[in-house]
N, C-alpha and C positions, 0 to 999 in steps of 0.2 A: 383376492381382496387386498387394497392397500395393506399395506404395516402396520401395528401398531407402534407407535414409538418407543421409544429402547426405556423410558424414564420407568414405566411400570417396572420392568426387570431388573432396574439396577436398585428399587427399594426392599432390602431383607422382610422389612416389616409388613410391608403391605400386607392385606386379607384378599385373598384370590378365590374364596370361598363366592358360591352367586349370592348376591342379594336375594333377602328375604323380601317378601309382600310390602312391608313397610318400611324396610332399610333405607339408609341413605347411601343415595354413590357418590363416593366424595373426592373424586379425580376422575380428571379427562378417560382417565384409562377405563375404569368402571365405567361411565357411561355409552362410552362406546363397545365395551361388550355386553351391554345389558340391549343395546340396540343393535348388535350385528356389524356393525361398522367399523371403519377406520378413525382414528382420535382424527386426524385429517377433513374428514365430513364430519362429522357431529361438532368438531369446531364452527366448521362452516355454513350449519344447519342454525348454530346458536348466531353466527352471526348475519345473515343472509334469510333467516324464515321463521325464525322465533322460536328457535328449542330452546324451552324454558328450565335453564343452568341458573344458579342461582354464582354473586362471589360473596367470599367476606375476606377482609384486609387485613392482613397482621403486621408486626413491625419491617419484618422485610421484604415481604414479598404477599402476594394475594395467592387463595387457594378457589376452587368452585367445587359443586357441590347440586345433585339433583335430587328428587323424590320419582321412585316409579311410577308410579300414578297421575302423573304430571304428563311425564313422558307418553305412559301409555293413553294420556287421553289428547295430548299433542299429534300422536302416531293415528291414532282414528279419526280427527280432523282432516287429514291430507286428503286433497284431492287422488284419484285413481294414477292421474299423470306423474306426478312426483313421488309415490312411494314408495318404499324399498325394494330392490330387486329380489328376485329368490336368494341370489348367492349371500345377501347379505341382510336376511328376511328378522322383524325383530322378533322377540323371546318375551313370555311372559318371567314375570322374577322365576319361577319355580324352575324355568329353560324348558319350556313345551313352544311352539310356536305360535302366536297369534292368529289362526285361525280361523275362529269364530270373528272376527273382529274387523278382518279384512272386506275390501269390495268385491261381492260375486265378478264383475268385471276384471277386477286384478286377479283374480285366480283363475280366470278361461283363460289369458292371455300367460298365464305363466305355464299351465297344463299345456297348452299348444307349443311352447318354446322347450319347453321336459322333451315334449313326444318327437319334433323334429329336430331340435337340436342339439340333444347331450352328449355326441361324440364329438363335435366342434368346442361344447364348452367344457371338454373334459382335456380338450389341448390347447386351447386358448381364451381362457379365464378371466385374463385380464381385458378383454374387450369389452364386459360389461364392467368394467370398474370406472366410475366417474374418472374421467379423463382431467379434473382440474385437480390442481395440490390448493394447502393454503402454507402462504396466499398463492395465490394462481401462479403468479410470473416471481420468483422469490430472488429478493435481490438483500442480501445477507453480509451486515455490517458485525467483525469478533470486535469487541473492545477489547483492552487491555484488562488483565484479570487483579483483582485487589487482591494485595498483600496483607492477609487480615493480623498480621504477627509486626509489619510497621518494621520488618526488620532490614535495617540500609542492604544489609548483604545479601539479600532474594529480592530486591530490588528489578534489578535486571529480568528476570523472570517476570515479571509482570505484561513486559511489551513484549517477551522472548514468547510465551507460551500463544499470547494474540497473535503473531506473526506469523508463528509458524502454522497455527492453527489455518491460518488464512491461505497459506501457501498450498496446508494439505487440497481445503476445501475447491480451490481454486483449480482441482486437478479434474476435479465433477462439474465443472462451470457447462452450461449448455442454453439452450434455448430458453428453458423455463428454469433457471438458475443461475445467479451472480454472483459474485464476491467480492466484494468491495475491496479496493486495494488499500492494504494495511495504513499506508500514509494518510490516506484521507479521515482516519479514524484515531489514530494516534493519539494518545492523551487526552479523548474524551472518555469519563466516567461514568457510570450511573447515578444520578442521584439520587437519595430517597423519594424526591417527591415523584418520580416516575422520568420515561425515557425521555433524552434530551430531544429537545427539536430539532437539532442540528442534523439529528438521524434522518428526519423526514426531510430535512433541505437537502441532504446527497443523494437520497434518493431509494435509502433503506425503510421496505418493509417489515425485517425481520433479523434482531437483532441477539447475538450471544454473550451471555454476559458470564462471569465467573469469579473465585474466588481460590486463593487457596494458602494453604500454611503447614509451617514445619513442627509438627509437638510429638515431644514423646520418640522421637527417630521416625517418627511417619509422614511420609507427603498426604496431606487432604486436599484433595480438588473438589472443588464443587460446581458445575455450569448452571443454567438455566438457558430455555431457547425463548424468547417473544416477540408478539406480533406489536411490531412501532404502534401501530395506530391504537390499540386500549390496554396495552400490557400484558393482555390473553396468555399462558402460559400452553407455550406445544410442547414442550420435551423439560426436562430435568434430570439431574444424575449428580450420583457422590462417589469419588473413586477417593480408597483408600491406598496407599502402597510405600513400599521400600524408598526411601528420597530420589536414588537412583533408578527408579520406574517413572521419571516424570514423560520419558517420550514414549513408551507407551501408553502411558494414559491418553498422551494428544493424539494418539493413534486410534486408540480405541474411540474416544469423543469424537475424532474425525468421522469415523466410521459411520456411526449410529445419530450424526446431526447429518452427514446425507443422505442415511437412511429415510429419515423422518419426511428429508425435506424435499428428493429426487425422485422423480418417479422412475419405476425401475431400475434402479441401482443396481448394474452388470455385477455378477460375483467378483469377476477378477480388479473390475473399479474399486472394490470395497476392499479388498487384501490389501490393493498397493495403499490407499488410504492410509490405511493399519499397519504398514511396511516402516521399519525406522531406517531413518539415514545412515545412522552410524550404529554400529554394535557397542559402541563404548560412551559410556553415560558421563566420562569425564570430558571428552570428546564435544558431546553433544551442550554440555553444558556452559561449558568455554564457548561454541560458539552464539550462544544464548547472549550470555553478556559481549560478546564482543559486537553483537548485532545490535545491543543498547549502547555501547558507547560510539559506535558509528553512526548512528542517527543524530546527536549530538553536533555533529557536522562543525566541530573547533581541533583547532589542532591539538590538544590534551586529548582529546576524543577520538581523534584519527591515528594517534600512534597510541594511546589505550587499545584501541580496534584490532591493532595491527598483531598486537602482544598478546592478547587470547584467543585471535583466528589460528597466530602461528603456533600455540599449547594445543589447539584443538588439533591441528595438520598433524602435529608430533603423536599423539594420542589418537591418531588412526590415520594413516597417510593415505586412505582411501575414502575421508570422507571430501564427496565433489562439493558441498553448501561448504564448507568450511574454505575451501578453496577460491571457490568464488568471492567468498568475504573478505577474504585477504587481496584477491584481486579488486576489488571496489575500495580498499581501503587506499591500497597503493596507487590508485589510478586519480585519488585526489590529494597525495599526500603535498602535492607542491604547492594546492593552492593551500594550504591551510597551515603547514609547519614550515618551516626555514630552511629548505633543501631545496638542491638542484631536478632538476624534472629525471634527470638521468640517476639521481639513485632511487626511482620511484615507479619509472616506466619500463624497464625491463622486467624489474617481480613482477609488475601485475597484470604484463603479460603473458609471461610465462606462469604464474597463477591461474588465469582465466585459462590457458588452452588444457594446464591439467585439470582444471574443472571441468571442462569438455569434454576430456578423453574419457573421463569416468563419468559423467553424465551430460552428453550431449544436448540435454533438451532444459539447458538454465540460461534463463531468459538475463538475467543480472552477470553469469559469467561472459555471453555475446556482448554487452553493453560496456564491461568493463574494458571487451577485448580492441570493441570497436571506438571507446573513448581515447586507448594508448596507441593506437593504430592511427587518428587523427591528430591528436595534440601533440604527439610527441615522432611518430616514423611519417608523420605525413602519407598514408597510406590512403587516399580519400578515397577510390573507390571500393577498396576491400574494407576499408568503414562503413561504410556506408551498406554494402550487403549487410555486413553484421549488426548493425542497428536495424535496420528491416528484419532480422532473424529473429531479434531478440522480439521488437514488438509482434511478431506474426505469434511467438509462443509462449506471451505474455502480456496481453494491447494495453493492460491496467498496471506496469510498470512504469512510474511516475518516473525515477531518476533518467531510465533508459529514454524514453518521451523528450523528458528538458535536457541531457546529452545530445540527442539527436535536433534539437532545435537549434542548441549552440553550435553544431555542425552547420548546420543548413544557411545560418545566419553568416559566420564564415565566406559561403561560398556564395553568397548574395541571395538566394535564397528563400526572401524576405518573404513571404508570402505561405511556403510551406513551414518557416520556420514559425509564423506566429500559428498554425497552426497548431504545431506539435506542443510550444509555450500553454497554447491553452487546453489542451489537452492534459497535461502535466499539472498544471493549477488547479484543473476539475479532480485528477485523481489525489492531489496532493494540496488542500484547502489552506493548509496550514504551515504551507513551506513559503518564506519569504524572500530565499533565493530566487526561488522560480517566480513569484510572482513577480518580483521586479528585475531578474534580466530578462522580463518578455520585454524590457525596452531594448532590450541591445537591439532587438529585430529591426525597431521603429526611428534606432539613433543613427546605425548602421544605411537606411533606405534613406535618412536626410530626413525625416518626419519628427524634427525636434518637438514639439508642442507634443506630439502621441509621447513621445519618449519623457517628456519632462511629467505630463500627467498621469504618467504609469508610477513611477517611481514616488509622487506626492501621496499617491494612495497607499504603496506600501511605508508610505513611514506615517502613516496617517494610522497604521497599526501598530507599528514601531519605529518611535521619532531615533532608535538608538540603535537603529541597525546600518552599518557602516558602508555596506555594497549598496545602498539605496540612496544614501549622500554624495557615494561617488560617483555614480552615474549620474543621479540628478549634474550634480558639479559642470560634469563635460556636456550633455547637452544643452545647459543653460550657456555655457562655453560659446558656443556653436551658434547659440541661439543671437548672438551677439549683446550678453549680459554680462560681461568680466567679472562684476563685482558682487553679482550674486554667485557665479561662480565659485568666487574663492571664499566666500561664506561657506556655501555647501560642503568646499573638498574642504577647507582648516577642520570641520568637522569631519568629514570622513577620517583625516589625518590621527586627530584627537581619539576616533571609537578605534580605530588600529587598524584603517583599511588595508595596510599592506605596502611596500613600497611602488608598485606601479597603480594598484587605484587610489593610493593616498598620495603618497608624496611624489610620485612624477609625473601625476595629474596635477597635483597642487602647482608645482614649478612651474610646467607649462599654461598655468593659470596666470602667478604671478606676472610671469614675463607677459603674457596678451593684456591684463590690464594694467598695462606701465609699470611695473612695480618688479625691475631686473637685478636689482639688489638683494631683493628677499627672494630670487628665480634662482639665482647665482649663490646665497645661503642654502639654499635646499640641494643644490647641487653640489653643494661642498658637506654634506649632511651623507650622501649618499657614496661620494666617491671615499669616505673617511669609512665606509664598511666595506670598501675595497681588500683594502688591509687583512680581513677576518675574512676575507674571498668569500663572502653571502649577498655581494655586491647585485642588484637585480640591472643589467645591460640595458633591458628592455626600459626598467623606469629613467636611466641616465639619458639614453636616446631621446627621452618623451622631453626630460629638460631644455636639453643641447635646440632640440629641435623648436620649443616657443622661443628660445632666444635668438632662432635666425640661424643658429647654427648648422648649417645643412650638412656640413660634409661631417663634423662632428657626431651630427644623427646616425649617418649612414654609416661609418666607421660601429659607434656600438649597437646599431643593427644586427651588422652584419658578426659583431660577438654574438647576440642572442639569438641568431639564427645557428650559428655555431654550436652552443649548447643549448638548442633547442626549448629554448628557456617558456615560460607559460607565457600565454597572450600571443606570443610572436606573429603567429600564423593569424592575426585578426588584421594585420597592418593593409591587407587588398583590399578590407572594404570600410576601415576606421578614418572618417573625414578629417581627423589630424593630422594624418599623411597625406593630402593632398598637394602640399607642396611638392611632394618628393616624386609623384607620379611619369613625372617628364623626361624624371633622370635614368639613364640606362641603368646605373647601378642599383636603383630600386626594385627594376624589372629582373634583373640578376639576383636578387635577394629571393624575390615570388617563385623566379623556376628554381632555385633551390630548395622549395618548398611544394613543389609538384604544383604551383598555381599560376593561373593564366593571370595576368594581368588587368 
């Protein structure tokens, strides 16, 4: 017989006593053992064939509630063809079996399946068990958990405990079972007034929600499971424990949310579920918050990230997630803070392969491995395996997705790369990087107008997001608009794009719409951070080069190819270099970079 769900067991209070003749059953749980069943069908009875469940609403949540006699005369209604099987045949309140009440037809037909087949159903049981779950194809969005205590400093734990939650879940992902990739869920709430619709635009039937706070020196969790479409409640549970038991609680919760919701859930699926990462709860909890300030995706945020992944490494040097995290941190530490690629890209390489040695199968340590392995050693085809590894054993890894786009885009690509762009968008609704470098794909193939109208939509979200002005900026460039141009990038400049999407975009703006004075001020802007040797090559070259200066370009080229500085490796397929194509020294630049011309 299906399960029953873990939520009966985890309530002390509950009455497991049977209903009286007149009692009321007042959870899924009751009703489905007053009727022989799994809470799984008789949800699906009530919603699919009219098992008359009654609800009523309280402040947080709905509870439901039957009468036997309701039921028992719902159950005598049924046609012969739809009724309970024997194995899960219903019970009068007293627990004697109904009977009398039955169709003589349903009881010849079960007395002939007794006589021929009880040694087959005595080893294979579950073949009369309705073969649908609810909801049938379960496609299972964790929110983030409220922090009902409001306190700053468990903060982190809110997207920490959804995350991982999701990571567990995601290890039981199957045919009839999905997990929504954390990002696409990110920062949406429950509201009181009932589930967001946002759940049913991604495409979640069945949604976890939670709660939890610190009083007294106790952790309380509390989840709830429900179905998007009326809020129906399948599963609930309250775990109480030691502050330092929060990963097992999400062990245990993992456990008993795919119990509910998987069919057939292999024993040894169900241990690793319930298996923690790390034995040390300081460990674990470090990399909680360091997984909140990485998502933040600023550079206060990326070397925050860096400084609790590496408390966590120190406080168990065997935890692989911890490592990985630190290799994802360092794998974008250049775009986001004021350091060379080179004090960035050896840790997070060698972070990423010891997160492999100790667990081979992390989809975010491949990704990270394969980001530094492109951007920074030029390793494009052992990148590229590892971008294929990582989505083969993880497809709903959104950053790994938009990583490998910005590879593919790189190597002209243009076609695979707006795939994986959109791919990454679908898992990641709410990430505006990825929404608007799906124009690099479209700036990159020379499809200015795609590029320019990608980019007006992301800021049509956020007029003040700085990577969205400055792409716009350069296609509009291209587009043959100077002066919108240098509109777009003085703003990108102004939100702090950086000095190569800001100001060495900007320069080379100035200089194409006449205006070499203010080309030649921005280039003296940048070469005066020479000095403090933070000097970006790549943005000086971008100068040098709208003011005609060719050889000037290729000289600090040929510096940022030397320190491998970020962007570098885009210049084979970025239409600003075009002039420089013809020249041998250019081509000398590309094969030093492992690319064809």
């Amino acid at each position: 017989m299906d399960p029953v769900p873990a939520s009966a067991r985890k309530d002390p209070e509950a009455d497991n006593s049977a209903p009286g003749e007149n009692s009321r059953l007042d959870s899924w749980k009751e009703i489905a053992a007053y009727l022989r069943r799994s809470v799984r069908t008789v949800v699906r009875w009530e919603q699919e064939e009219g098992l008359p469940v009654r609800r009523q609403s309280h402040r947080k949540r709905g509870t439901v509630y039957a009468f036997p006699d309701e039921l028992d005369a719902w159950v005598k209604s049924r046609s012969p063809e739809v009724a309970p099987e024997a194995s899960e045949q219903p019970v009068e309140p007293g627990g004697q079996p109904m009977a009398a009440e039955l169709p003589r037809s349903a009881w010849r037909r079960r007395i002939a399946l007794v006589a021929t087949t009880l040694v087959i159903l005595a080893g294979a049981a579950w073949i009369l068990i309705p073969r649908r779950v609810y909801p049938r194809e379960v496609a299972l969005a964790v929110l983030p958990f409220v922090n009902e205590d409001a306190e700053p400093a468990l903060e982190p734990l809110s997207d920490g405990i959804a995350e991982d939650l999701t990571h567990r879940l995601s290890r039981a992902a199957g045919p009839d079972f999905r997990v929504l990739a954390h990002a696409m869920v990110r920062g949406t709430h429950l509201p009181p007034s009932g589930l967001p619709a946002a759940m049913q635009r991604l495409g979640a039937n069945t949604v976890l929600v939670g709660r939890f706070s610190e009083r007294g020196g106790r952790l309380v969790v509390t989840a709830e499971l429900l179905a998007v479409a009326d809020a129906t409640l399948i599963w609930s549970a309250r775990y109480e424990r030691q502050p330092g038991k929060l990963q097992a609680i999400i062990g245990e919760m993992s456990r008993e949310v795919a119990g509910t919701l998987v069919r057939r859930l292999q024993p040894e699926l169900s241990q690793a579920l319930a298996r923690p990462d790390t034995a040390s709860k300081e460990a674990y909890r470090e990399y909680l918050i360091g997984r909140f300030h990485w998502n933040k995706r600023t550079g206060a945020g990326i070397t925050a990230a860096i400084l609790h992944f590496q408390n966590a490494v120190a406080a168990d040097p065997g935890y692989a997630r911890a490592y990985a995290g630190l290799a994802d941190a360092y794998a974008v530490f250049s775009y986001y803070a004021p350091a060379a690629p080179a004090e960035g890209a050896p840790k997070a390489r060698a972070a990423a392969l010891r997160a492999l040695e100790l667990d081979g199968r992390l989809a975010d340590a491949y990704a990270a491995l394969a980001q530094v392995e492109s951007d920074f050693y030029w390793d494009w085809r052992g990148a590229e395996s590892h971008f294929l590894r990582a989505i083969e054993l993880n497809p709903d890894y959104a950053d790994g997705r938009h990583w490998y786009a910005e590879f593919l885009s790189k190597l002209g690509r243009y076609d695979q790369a707006v795939e994986q762009y959109a791919r990454a968008a679908e898992l990641n609704p709410q990430s505006l990087i990825i929404a608007t470098n799906l124009a690099h794909a479209y700036y990159f193939a020379r499809d200015y107008d795609r590029a320019i109208a990608i980019c007006r939509q992301a800021l049509a979200l956020d007029p003040h997001f700085a990577n969205a002005h400055a792409d716009l900026g350069r296609s509009l460039l291209l587009k043959g608009l100077p002066a919108e141009a240098v509109g777009a990038l003085e703003t990108a400049v102004r939100l702090g794009a950086g000095p190569v999407n800001g100001e060495g975009r900007l320069g080379y703006a100035y200089a194409a719409a006449g205006r070499p004075a203010e080309a030649r001020r921005v280039l003296k802007d940048l070469m005066a951070d020479a000095r403090g040797h933070t000097v970006s090559p790549f943005a000086v070259a971008l100068v040098h080069l709208g003011l005609g200066g060719k050889d000037e370009a290729l000289h600090w080229l040929s510096r940022a190819v030397d320190e491998h500085a970020t962007y570098v490796a885009s210049i084979r397929v970025d239409p600003l270099f075009d002039p420089l194509r013809q020249d041998p020294r250019f081509a000398r630049l590309l094969a030093r970079m492992n690319l064809a011309p």
